[in-house]
N, C-alpha and C positions, 0 to 999 in steps of 0.2 A: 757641485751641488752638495750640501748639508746633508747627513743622514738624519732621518728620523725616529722617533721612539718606536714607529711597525717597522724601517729596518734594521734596526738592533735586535727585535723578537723575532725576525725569520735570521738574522745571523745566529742567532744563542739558540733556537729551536731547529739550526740544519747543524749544528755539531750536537745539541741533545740527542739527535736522532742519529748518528754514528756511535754513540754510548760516552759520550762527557758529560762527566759529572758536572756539579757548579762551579766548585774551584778553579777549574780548565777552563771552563768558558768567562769565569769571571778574569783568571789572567790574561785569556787570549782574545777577549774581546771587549769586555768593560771597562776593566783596572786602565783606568788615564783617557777614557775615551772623552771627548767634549762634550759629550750629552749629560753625560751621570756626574752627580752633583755630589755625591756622598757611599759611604759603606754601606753594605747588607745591612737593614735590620731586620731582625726576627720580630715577625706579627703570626695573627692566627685568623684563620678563616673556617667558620663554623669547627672548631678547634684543633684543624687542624695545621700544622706550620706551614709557613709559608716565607720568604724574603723578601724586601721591599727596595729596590732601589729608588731614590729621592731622583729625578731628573733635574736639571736646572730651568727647563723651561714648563714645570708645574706638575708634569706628568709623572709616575712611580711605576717602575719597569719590575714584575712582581714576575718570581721564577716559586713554582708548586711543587715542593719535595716528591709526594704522593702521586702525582703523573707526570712528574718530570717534564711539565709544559712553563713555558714562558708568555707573560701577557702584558698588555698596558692599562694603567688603571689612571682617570681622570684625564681631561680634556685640558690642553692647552690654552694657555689665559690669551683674548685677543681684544685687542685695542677697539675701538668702534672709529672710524673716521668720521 
């Protein structure tokens, strides 16, 4: 079975919670993963920073400097039958 964009955020939020930083978790769990579509990019949220992963399937897997949390932002595109 497929992983989804919630469990790449409790994989990357159970090594944040041992004390990995991003870097670590971005090699040890992102970097080549089938989900993620593209590099970090630095955005801001109410100004403060924050990283953006691009998903391939619509979704942006967004990791919070400032609490060190991991989240999913935007709903997956779904076909209507």
């Amino acid at each position: 079975m497929a992983e989804t964009a919630n469990d790449l955020v409790l994989k990357c939020t159970a090594m944040a919670r041992t004390g990995a930083d991003f870097p670590t978790v971005w090699d040890a769990v992102l970097k080549g993963h089938a989900l993620v579509g593209g590099l970090p990019i630095q955005s801001f949220d109410e100004e403060l920073p924050q990283l953006e992963i691009q998903l391939i399937n619509g979704q942006r897997l967004v990791y919070n400097s400032a609490s060190n949390e991991y989240f999913v932002l935007g709903a997956p595109c779904r076909r209507p039958f």
